[in-house]
C-alpha positions as CSV (number, residue, x, y, z in Angstrom):
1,X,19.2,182.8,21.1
2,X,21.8,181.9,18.6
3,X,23.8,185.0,19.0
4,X,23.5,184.5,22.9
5,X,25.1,180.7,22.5
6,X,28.0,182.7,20.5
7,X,28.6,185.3,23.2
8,X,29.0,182.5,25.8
9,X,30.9,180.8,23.8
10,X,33.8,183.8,22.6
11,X,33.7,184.6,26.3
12,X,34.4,180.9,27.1
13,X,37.2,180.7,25.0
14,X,38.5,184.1,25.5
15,X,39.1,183.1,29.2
16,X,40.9,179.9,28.6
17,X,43.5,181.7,26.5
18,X,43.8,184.6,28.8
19,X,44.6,182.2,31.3
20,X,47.4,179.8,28.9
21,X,49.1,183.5,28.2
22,X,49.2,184.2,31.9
23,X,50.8,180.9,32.7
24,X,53.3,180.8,29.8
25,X,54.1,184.3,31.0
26,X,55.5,183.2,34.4
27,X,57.8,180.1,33.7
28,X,61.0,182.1,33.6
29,X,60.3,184.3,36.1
30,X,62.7,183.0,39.2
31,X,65.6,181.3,37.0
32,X,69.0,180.8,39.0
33,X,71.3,182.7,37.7
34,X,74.4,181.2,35.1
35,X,76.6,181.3,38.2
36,X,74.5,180.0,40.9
37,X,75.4,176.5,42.4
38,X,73.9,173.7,40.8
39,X,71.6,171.3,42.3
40,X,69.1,173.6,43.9
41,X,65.6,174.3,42.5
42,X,63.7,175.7,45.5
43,X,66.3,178.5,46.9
44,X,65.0,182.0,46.6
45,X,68.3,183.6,48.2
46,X,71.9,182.9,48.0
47,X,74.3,184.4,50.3
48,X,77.8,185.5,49.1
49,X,80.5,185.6,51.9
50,X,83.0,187.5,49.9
51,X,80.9,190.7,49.4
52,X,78.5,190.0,52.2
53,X,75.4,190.4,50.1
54,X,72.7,188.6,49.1
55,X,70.9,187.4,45.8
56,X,67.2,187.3,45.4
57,X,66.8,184.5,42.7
58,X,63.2,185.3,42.3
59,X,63.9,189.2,41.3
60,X,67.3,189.0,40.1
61,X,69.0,191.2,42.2
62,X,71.8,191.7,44.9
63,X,70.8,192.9,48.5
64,X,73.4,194.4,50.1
65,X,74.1,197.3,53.2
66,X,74.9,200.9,51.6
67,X,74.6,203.5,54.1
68,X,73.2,202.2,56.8
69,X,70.1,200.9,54.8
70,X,69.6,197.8,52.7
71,X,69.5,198.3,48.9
72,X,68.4,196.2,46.0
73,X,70.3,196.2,42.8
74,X,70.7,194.2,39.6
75,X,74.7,195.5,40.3
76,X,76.8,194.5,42.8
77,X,78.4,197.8,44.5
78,X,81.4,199.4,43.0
79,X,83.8,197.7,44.9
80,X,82.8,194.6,44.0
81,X,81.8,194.9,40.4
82,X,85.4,192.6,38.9
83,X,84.1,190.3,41.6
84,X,83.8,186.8,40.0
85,X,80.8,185.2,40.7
86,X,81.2,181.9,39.0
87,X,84.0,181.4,41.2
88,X,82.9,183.1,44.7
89,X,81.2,181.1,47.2
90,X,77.9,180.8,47.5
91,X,76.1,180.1,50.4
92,X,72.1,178.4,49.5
93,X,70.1,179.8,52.3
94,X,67.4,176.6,51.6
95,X,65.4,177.0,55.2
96,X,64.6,180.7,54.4
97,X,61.6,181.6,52.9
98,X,60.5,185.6,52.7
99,X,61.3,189.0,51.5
100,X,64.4,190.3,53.7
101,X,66.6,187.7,54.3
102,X,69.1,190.2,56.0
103,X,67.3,190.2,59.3
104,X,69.6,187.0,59.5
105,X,73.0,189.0,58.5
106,X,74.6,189.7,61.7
107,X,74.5,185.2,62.2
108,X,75.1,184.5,58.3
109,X,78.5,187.6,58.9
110,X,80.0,185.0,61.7
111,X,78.7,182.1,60.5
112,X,79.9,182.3,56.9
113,X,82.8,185.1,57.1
114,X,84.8,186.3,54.4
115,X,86.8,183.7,52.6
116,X,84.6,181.1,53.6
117,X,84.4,178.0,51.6
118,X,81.6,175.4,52.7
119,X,81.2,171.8,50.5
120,X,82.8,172.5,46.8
121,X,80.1,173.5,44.2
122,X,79.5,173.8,40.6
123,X,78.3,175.7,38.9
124,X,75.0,175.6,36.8
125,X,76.7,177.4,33.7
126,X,80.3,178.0,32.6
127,X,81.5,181.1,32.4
128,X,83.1,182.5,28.6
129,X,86.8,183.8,28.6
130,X,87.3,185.5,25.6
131,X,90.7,186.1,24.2
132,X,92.1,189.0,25.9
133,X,92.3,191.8,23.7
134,X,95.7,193.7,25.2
135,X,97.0,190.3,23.5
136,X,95.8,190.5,20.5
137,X,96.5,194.0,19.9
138,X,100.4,193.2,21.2
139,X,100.7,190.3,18.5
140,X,99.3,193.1,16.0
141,X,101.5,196.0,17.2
142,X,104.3,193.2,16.7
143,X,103.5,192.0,13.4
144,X,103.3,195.6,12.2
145,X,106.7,196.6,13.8
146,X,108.2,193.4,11.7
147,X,106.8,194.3,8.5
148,X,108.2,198.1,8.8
149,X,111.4,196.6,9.0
């Protein structure tokens, strides 16, 4: 009987900390990204005008159209990869809830073309400039050129 009451109880216990890990596990999943507008906890999906694509907030990736068929990347496409998010607008698609928010594209194309800038926003993080090298290294390549001399 005793060792019963102590199987009951390890499997007792064992379930309410498989169940804290599993919770604990999930908090981050979902963040908005560093560059994402600020103010907005609910969004799944922003839309960006400038590179007509999406961004699944809950994945962490960009939906956009690549040969005729919509593909899911953590990347923007080549074209687009110097493309500055922190300063590109971002449309928060709030009254959409599901798993292909492009069946709305050809209305979200017009509505919100290219260029389009809606209510300003800010950003929830600031983006880091670091010094730009090319400088550095011409400020070097001077220095050096003075002390041949």
């Amino acid at each position: 009987m005793k060792t019963f009451k102590l199987l009951v109880l390890g499997l007792i216990l064992f379930a309410a900390t498989s169940s804290q890990a599993q919770v604990s596990v999930n908090v981050n999943i979902g963040t908005a990204p560093e560059w994402g507008p600020s103010g907005y906890s609910e969004v799944e999906y922003y839309y960006l005008p400038d590179v007509e694509a999406y961004y699944d907030i809950h994945n962490s990736q960009f939906i956009y159209l690549g040969q005729d068929k919509w593909i899911r990347s953590k990347y923007l496409p080549k074209q687009y990869r110097g493309y500055n998010l922190y300063s590109g607008y971002k449309v928060v698609l709030s009254d959409y809830h599901g798993k292909t928010p492009y069946t709305h594209y050809k209305e979200h194309k017009v509505k919100y073309h290219k260029g389009y800038k809606g209510k300003p926003q800010k950003t929830i993080g600031y983006k880091k400039n670091p010094a730009k090298k090319s400088d550095h290294k011409e400020k070097s390549n001077k220095n050096n050129h003075k002390e041949k001399h």
